[in-house]
C-alpha positions as CSV (number, residue, x, y, z in Angstrom):
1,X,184.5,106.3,108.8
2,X,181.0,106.5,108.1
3,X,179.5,103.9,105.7
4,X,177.9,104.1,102.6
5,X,174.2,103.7,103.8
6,X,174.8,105.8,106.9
7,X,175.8,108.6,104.6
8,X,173.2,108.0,102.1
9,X,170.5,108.4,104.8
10,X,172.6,111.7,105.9
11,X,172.0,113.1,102.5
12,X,168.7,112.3,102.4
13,X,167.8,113.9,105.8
14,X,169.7,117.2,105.1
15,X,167.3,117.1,101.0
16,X,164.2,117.1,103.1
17,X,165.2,119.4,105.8
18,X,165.6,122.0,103.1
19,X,163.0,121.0,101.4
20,X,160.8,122.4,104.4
21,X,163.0,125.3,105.3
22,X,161.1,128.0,104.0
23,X,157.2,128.2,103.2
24,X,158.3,130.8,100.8
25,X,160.0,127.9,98.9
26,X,157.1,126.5,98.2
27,X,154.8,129.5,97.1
28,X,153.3,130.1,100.5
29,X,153.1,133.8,101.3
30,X,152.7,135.4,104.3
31,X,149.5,137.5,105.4
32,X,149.3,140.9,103.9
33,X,151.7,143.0,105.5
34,X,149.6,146.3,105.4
35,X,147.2,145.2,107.1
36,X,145.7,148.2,108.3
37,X,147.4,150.5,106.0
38,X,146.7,152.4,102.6
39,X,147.0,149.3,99.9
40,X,150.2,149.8,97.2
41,X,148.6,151.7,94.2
42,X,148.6,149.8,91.2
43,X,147.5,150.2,87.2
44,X,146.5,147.6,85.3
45,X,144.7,146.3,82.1
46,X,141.7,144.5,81.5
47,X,141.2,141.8,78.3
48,X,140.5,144.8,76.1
49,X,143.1,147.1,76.7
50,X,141.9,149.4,79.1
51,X,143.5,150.3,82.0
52,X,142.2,150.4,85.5
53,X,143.9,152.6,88.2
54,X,143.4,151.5,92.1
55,X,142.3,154.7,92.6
56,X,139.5,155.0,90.5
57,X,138.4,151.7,91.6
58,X,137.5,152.9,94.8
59,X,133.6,153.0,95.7
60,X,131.6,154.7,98.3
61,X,132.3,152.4,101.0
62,X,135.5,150.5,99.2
63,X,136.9,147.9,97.4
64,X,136.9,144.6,97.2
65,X,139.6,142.6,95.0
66,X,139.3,139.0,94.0
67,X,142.4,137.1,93.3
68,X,140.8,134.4,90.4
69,X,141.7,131.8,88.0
70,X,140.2,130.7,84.6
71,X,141.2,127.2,85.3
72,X,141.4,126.9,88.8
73,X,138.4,124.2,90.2
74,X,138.1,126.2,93.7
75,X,138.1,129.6,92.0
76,X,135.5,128.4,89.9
77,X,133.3,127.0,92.1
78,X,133.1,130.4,93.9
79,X,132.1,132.0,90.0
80,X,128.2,132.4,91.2
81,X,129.3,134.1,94.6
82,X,131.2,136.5,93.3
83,X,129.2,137.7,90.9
84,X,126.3,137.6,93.5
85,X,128.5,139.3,96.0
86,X,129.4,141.7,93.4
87,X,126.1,142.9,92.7
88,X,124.7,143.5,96.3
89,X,127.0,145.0,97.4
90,X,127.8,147.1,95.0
91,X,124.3,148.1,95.1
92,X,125.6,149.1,99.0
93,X,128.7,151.4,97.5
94,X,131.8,148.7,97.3
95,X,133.4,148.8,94.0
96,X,134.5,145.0,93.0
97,X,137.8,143.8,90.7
98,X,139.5,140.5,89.5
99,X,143.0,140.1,89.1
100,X,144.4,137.4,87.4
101,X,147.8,136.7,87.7
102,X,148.7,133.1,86.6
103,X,151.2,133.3,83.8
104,X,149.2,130.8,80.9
105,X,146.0,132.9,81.5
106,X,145.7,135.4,78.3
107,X,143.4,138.0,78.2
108,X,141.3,136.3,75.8
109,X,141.0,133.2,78.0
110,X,140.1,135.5,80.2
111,X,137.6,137.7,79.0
112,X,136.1,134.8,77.2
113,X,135.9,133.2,81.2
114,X,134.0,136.5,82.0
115,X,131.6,136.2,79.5
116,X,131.0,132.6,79.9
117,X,129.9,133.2,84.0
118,X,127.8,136.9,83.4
119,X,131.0,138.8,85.5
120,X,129.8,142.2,85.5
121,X,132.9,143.2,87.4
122,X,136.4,143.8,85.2
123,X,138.8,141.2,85.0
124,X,142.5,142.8,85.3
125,X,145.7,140.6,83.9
126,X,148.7,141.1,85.9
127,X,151.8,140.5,83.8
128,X,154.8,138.4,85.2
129,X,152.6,139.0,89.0
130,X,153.9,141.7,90.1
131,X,150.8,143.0,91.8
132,X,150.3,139.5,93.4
133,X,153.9,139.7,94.7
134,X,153.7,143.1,96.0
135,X,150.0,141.9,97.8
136,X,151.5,138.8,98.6
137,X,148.4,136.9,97.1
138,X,149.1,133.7,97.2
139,X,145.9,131.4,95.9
140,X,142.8,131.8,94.1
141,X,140.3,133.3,95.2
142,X,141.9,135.2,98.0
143,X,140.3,138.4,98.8
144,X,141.4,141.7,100.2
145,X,139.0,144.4,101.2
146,X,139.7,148.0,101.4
147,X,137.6,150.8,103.1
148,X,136.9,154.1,101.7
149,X,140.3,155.3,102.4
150,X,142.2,152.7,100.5
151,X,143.2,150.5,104.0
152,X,143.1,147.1,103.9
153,X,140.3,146.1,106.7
154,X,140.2,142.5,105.1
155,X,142.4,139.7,104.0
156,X,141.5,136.1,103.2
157,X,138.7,133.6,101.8
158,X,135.4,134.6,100.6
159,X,134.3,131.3,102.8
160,X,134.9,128.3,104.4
161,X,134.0,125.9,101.7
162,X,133.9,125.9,98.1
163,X,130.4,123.8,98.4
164,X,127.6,126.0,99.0
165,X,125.7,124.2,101.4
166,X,128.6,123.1,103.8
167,X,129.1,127.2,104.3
168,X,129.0,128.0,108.4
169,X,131.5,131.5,108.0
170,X,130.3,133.7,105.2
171,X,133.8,136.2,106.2
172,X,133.9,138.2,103.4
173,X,129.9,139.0,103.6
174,X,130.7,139.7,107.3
175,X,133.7,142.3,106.8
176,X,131.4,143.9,104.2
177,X,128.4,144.5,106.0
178,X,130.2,145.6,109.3
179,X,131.7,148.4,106.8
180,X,128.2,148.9,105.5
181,X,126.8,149.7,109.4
182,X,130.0,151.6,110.1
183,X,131.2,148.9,112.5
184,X,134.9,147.8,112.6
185,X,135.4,144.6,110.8
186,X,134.9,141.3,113.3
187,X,137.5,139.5,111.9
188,X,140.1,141.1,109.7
189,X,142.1,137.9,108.3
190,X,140.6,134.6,107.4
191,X,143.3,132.2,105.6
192,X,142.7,132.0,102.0
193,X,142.5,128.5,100.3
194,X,142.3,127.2,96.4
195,X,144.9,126.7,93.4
196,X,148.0,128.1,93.9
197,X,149.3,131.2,91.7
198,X,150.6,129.7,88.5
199,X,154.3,132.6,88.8
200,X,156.5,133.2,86.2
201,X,160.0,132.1,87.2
């Protein structure tokens, strides 16, 4: 018959084992899927109650969608790069979107958020994440890039470090200009890293 501390540590053993069963568990998600396919089509709103289509999101050369957060310290400290991503290269014919999908960010948070750091990109909130499920976005920022076709070429991090001057990888500026020269992109996925998405459930 086992004793009492034998079973305790039994018991213990077995919590942490599924504690570490499944990343899903946690909130990790996988890489994107369709990788190399046609993105899912979506519709959403931005803070004023206009709706935004994938499709009509599309620019010349693609589109690049931002994963962000209002709150979220990484996310923010990436609020001057995307911005200054946003505006050369949509100067080069990429078309640029937020989505926010954490569940305690309201539209006015965050169109106020948008005004507050000069985004001249909209700001789309997805209700009860259902685009960020379907994407399997999983942090913020995470990026995913699409060509002019609507195929994801890109999935990941903007960089590799939310301080500016400890950058070596600029990924997401690489992926766009190898579009831009009509090169295939060097490296498709770079993992993603910040605040994890704040679900509903």
């Amino acid at each position: 018959m086992l004793s009492h501390r034998t079973t305790t540590t039994a018991l213990a053993l077995a919590a942490a084992a599924l504690l570490t069963i499944s990343p899903s568990a946690a909130g990790e998600r996988a890489p994107a899927s369709f990788l190399g396919k046609e993105a899912p089509a979506f519709t959403l709103t931005d803070a004023g109650g206009t709706s935004h289509a994938l499709g009509d999101l599309r620019g010349e050369k693609g589109t690049v969608i931002m994963w962000v957060s209002t709150r979220c310290p990484v996310s923010n400290a990436y609020n001057d790069r995307m911005q200054a991503l946003s505006e050369k290269y949509t100067a080069s014919g990429f078309h640029f979107v937020g989505i926010n999908s954490n569940k305690a960010e309201d539209p006015a948070e965050i169109a106020s958020h948008a005004e507050e750091h000069g985004f001249e990109f909209p700001i789309l909130k997805d209700e009860k994440n259902v685009i960020a499920d379907e994407y399997g976005a999983s942090v913020t920022p995470e990026i995913y890039v699409l060509d002019a076709k609507g195929v994801l070429v890109y999935h990941g991090r903007i960089d590799d470090s939310q301080e500016p001057a400890s950058v070596s990888s600029k990924d997401l500026e690489s992926a766009l200009d190898a579009i831009v020269a009509g090169k295939p992109v060097p490296k498709s996925e770079a993992k993603a890293f910040g605040c994890s998405i704040k679900r509903v459930g």
